[in-house]
N, CA, C and O atoms as CSV, one atom per row, in Angstrom:
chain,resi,resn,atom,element,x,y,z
A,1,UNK,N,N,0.823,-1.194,0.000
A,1,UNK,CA,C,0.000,0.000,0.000
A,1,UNK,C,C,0.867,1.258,0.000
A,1,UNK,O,O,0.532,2.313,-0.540
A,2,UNK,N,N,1.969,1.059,0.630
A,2,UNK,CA,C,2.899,2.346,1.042
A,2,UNK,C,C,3.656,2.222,-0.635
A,2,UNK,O,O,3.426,3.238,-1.291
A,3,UNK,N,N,4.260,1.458,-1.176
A,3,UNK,CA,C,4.562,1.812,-2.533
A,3,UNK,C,C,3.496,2.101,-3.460
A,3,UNK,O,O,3.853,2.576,-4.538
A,4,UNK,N,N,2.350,1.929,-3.284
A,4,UNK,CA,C,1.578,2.731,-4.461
A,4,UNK,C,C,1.283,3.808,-3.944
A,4,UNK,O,O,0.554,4.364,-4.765
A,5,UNK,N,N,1.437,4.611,-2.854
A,5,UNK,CA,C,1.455,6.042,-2.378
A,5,UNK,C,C,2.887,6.472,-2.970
A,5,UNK,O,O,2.711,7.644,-3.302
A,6,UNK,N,N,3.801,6.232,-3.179
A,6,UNK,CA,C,5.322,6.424,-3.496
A,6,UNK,C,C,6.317,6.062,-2.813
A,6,UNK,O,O,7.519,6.013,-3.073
A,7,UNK,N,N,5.628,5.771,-1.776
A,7,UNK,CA,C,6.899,5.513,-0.738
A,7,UNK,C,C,8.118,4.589,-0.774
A,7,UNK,O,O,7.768,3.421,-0.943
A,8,UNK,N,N,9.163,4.717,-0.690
A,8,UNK,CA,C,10.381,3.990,-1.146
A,8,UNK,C,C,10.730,3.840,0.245
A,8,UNK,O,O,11.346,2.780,0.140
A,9,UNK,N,N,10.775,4.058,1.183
A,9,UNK,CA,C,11.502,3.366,2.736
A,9,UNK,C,C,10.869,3.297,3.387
A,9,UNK,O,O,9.821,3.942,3.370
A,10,UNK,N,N,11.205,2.456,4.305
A,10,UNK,CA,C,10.574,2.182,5.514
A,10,UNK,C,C,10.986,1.971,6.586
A,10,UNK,O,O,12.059,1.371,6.538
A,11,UNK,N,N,10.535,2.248,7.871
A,11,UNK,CA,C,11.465,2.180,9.204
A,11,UNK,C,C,11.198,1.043,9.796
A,11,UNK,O,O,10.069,0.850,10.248
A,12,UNK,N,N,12.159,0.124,9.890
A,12,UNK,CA,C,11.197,-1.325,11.006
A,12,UNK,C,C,11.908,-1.167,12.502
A,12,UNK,O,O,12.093,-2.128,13.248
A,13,UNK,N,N,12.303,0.301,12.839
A,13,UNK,CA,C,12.754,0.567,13.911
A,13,UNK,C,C,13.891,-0.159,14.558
A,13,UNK,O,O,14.280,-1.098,13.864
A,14,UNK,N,N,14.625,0.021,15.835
A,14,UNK,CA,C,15.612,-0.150,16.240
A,14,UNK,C,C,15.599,-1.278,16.958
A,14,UNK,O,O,14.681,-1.846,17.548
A,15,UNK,N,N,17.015,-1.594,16.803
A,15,UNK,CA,C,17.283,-3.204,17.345
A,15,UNK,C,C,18.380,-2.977,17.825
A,15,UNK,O,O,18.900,-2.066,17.181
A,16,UNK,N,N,19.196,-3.423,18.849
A,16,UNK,CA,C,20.728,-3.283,19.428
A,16,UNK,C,C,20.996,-4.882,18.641
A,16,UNK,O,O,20.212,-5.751,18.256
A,17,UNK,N,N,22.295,-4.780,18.630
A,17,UNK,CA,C,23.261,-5.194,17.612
A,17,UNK,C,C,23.336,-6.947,18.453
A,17,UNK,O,O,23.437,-6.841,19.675
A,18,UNK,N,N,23.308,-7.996,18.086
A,18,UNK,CA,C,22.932,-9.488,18.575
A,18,UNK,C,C,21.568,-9.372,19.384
A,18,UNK,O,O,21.636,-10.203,20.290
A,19,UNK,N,N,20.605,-8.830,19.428
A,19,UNK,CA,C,19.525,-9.082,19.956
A,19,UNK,C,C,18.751,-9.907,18.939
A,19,UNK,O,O,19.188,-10.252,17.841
A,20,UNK,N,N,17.456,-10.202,19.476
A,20,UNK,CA,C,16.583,-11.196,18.094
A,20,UNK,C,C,16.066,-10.672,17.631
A,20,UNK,O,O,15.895,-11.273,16.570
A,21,UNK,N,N,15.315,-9.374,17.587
A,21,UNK,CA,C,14.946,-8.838,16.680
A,21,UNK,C,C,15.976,-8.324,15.428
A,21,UNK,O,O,15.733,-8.258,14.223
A,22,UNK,N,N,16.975,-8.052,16.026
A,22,UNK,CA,C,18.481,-7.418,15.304
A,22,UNK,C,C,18.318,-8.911,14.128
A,22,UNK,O,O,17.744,-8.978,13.041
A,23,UNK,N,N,19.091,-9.974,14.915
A,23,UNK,CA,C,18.757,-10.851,13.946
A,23,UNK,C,C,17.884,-11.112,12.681
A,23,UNK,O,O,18.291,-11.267,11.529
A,24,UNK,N,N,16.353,-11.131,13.219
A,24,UNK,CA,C,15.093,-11.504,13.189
A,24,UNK,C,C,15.701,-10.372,11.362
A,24,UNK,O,O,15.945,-10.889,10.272
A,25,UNK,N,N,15.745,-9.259,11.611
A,25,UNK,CA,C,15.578,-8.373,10.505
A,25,UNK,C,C,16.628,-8.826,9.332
A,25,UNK,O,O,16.331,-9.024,8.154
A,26,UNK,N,N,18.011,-8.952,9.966
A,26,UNK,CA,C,19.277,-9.569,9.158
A,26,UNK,C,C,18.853,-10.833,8.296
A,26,UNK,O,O,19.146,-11.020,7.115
A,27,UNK,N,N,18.069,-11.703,9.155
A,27,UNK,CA,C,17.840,-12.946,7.763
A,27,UNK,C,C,16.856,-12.571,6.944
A,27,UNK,O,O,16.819,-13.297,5.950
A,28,UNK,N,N,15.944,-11.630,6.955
A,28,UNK,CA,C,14.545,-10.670,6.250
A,28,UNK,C,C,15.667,-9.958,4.935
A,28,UNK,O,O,15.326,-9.364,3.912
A,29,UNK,N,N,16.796,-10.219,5.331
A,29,UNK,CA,C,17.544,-9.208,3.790
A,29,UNK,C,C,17.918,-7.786,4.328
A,29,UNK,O,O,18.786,-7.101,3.789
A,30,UNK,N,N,17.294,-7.438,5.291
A,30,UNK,CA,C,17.618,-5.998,5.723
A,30,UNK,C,C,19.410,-6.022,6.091
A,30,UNK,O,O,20.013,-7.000,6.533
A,31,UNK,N,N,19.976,-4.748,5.786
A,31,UNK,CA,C,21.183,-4.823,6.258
A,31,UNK,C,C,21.041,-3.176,7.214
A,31,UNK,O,O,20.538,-2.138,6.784
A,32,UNK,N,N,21.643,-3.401,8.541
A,32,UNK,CA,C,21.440,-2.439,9.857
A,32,UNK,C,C,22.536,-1.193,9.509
A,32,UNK,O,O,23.732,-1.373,9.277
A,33,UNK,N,N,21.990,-0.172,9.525
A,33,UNK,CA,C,22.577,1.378,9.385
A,33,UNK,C,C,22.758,1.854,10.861
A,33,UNK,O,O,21.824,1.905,11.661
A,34,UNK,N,N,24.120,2.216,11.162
A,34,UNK,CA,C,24.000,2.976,12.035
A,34,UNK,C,C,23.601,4.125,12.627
A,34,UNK,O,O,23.767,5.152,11.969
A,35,UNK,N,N,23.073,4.222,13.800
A,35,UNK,CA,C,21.914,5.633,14.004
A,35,UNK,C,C,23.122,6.474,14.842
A,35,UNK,O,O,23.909,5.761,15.464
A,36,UNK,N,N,23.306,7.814,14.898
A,36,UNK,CA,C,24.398,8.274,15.638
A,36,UNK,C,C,23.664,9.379,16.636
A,36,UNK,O,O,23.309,10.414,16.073
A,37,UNK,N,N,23.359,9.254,18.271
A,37,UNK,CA,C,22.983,10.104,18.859
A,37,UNK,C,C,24.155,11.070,19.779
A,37,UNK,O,O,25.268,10.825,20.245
A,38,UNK,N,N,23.044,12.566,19.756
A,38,UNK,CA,C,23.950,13.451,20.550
A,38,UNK,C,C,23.474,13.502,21.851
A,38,UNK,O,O,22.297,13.217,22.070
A,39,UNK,N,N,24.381,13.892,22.927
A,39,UNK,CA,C,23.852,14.009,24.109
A,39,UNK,C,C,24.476,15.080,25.178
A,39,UNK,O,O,25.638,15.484,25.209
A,40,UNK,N,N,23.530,15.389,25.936
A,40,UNK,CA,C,24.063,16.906,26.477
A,40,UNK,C,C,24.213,16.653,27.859
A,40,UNK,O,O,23.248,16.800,28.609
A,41,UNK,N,N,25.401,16.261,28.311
A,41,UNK,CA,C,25.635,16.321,29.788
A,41,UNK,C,C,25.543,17.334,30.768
A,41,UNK,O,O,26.412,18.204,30.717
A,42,UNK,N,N,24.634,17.417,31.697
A,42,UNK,CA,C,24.837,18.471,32.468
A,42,UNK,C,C,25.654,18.119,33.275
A,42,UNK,O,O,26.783,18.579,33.104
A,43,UNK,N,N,25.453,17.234,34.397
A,43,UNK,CA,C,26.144,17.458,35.986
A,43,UNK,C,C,26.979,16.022,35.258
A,43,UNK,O,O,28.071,15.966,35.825
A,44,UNK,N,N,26.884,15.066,34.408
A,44,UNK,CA,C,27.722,13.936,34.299
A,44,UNK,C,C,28.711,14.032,33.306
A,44,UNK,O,O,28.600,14.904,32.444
A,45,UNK,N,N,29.785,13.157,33.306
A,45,UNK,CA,C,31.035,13.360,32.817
A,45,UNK,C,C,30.650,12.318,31.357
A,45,UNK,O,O,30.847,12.592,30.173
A,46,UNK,N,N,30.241,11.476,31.763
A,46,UNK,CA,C,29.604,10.452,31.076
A,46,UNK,C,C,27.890,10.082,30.872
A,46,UNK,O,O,26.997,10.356,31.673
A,47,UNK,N,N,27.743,9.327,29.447
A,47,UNK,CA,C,26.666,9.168,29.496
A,47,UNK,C,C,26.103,8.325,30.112
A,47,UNK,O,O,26.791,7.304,30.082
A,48,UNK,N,N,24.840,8.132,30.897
A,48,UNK,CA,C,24.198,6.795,31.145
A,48,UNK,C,C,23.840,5.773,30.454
A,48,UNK,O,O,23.181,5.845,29.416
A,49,UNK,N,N,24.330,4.533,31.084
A,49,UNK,CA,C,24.018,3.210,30.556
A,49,UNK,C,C,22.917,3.062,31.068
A,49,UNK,O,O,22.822,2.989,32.293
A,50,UNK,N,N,21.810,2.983,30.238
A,50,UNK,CA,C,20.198,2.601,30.145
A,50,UNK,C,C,20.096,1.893,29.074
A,50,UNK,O,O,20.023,2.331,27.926
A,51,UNK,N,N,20.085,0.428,29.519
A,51,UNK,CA,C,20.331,-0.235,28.354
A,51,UNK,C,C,19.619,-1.883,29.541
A,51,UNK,O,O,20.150,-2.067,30.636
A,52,UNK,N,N,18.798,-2.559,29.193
A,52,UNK,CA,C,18.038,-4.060,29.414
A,52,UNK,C,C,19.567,-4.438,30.003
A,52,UNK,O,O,19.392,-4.635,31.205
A,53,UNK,N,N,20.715,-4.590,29.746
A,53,UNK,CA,C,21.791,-5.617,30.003
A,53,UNK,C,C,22.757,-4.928,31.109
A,53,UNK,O,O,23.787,-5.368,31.620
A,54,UNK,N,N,22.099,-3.739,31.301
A,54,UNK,CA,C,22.650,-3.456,32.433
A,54,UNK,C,C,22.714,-3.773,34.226
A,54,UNK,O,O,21.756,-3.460,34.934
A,55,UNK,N,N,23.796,-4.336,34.723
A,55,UNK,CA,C,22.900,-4.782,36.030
A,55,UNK,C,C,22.544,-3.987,37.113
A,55,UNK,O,O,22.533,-4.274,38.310
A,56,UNK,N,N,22.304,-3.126,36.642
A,56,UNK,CA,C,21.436,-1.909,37.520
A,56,UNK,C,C,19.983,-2.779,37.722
A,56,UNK,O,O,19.719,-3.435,38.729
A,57,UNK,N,N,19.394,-2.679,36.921
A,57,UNK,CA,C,18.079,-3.518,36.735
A,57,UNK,C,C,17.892,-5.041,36.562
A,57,UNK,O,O,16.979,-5.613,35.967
A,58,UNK,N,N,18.919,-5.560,37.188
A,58,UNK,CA,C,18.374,-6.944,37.454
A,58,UNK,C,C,17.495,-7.172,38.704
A,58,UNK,O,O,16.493,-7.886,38.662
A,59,UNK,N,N,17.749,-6.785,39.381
A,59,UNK,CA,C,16.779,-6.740,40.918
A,59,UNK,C,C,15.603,-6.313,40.517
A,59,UNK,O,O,14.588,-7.007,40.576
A,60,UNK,N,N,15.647,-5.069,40.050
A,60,UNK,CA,C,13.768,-4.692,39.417
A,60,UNK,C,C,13.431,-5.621,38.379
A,60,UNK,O,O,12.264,-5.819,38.042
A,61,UNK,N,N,14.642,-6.331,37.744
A,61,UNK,CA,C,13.617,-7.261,36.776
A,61,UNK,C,C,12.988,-8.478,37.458
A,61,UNK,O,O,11.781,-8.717,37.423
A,62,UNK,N,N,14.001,-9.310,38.149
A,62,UNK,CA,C,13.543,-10.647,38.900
A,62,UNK,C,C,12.269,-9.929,39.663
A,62,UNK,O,O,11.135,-10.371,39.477
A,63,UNK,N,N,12.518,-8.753,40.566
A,63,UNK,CA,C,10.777,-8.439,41.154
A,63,UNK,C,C,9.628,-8.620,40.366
A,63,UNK,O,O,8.838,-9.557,40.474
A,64,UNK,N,N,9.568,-7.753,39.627
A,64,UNK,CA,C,9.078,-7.681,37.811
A,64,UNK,C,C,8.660,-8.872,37.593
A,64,UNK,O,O,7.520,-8.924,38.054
A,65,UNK,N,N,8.987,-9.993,37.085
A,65,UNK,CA,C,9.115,-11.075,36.648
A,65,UNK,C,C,8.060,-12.518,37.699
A,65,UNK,O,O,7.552,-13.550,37.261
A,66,UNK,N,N,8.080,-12.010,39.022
A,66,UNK,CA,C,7.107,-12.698,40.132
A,66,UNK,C,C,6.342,-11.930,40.600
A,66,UNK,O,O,5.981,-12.043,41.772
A,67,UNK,N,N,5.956,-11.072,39.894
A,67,UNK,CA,C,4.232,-10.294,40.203
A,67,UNK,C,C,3.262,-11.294,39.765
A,67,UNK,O,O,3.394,-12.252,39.003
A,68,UNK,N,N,2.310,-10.876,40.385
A,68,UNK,CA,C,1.278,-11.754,39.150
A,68,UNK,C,C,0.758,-11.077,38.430
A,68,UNK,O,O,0.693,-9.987,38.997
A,69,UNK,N,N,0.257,-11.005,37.360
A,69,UNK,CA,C,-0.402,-10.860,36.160
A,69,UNK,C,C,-1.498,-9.690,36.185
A,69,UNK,O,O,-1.571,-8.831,35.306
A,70,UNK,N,N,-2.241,-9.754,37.172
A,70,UNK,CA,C,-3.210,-8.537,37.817
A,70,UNK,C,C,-2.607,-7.464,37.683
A,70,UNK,O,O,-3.004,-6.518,37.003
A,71,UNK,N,N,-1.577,-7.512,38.329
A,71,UNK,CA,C,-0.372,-6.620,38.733
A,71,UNK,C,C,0.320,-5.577,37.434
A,71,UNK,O,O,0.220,-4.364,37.250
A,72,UNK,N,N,0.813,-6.312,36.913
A,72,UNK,CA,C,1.388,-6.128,35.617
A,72,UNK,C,C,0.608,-5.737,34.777
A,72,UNK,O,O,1.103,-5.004,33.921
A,73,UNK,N,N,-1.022,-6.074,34.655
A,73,UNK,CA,C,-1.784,-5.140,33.822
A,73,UNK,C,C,-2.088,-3.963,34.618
A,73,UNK,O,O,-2.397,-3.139,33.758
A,74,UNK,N,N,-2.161,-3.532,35.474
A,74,UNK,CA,C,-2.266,-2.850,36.508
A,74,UNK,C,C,-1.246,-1.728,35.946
A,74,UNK,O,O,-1.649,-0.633,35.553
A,75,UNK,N,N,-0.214,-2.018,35.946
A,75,UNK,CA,C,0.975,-1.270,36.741
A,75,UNK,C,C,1.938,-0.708,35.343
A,75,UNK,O,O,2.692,0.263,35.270
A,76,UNK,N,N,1.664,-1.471,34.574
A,76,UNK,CA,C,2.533,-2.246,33.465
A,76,UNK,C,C,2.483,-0.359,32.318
A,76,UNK,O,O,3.462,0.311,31.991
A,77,UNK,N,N,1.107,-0.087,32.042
A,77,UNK,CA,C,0.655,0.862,31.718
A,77,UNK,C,C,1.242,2.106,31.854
A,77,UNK,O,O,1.635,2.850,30.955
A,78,UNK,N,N,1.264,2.249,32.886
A,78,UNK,CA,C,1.217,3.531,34.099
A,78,UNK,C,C,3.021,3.972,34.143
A,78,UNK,O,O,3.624,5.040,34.242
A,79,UNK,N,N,3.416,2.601,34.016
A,79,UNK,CA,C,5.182,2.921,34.277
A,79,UNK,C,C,5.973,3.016,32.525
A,79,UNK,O,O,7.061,3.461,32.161
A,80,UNK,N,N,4.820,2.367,31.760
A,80,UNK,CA,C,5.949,2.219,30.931
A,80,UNK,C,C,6.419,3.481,29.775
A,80,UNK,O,O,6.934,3.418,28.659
A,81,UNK,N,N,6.052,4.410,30.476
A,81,UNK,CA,C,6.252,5.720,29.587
A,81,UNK,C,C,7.788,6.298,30.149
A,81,UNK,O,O,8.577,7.064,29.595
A,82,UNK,N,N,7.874,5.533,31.616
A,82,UNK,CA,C,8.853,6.024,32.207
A,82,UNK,C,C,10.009,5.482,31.612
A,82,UNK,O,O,10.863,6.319,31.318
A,83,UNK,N,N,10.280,4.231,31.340
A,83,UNK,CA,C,11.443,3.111,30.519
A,83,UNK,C,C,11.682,3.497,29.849
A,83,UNK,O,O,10.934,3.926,28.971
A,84,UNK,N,N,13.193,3.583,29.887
A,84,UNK,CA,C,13.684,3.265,28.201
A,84,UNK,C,C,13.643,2.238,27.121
A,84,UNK,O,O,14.152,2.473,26.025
């Protein structure tokens, strides 16, 4: 539908580099462009690692992970604007 409007690209959005979606796109024929961001430090010398593989957030994940389900639709909503 998007090529008979004209459209020639398309974004299938971002993947970090060995993840499965990363994959998932690589055997689809896609080949991954690098995205280059800027960032403006105020009070830090360095940027923050906010990144799933960081172990900052393993403790909130295992919590995370033994909620029950109530919970998580509940909650799940409400927080996830906050995540990176």
């Amino acid at each position: 539908m998007g090529a008979s409007r004209g459209f020639r690209w398309f974004d299938f959005g971002r993947s970090r580099r060995d993840s499965g979606p990363y994959h998932f796109k690589r055997n689809q024929g896609f080949e991954p462009e690098p995205l280059h961001y800027s960032y403006y430090l105020v009070k830090r010398k360095a940027r923050p690692r906010v990144n799933p593989s960081n172990p900052v957030f393993d403790v909130p994940r295992k919590i995370w992970q033994r909620l029950p389900l109530p919970v998580h639709e509940w909650l799940g909503g409400r927080i996830s604007r906050y995540l990176p």
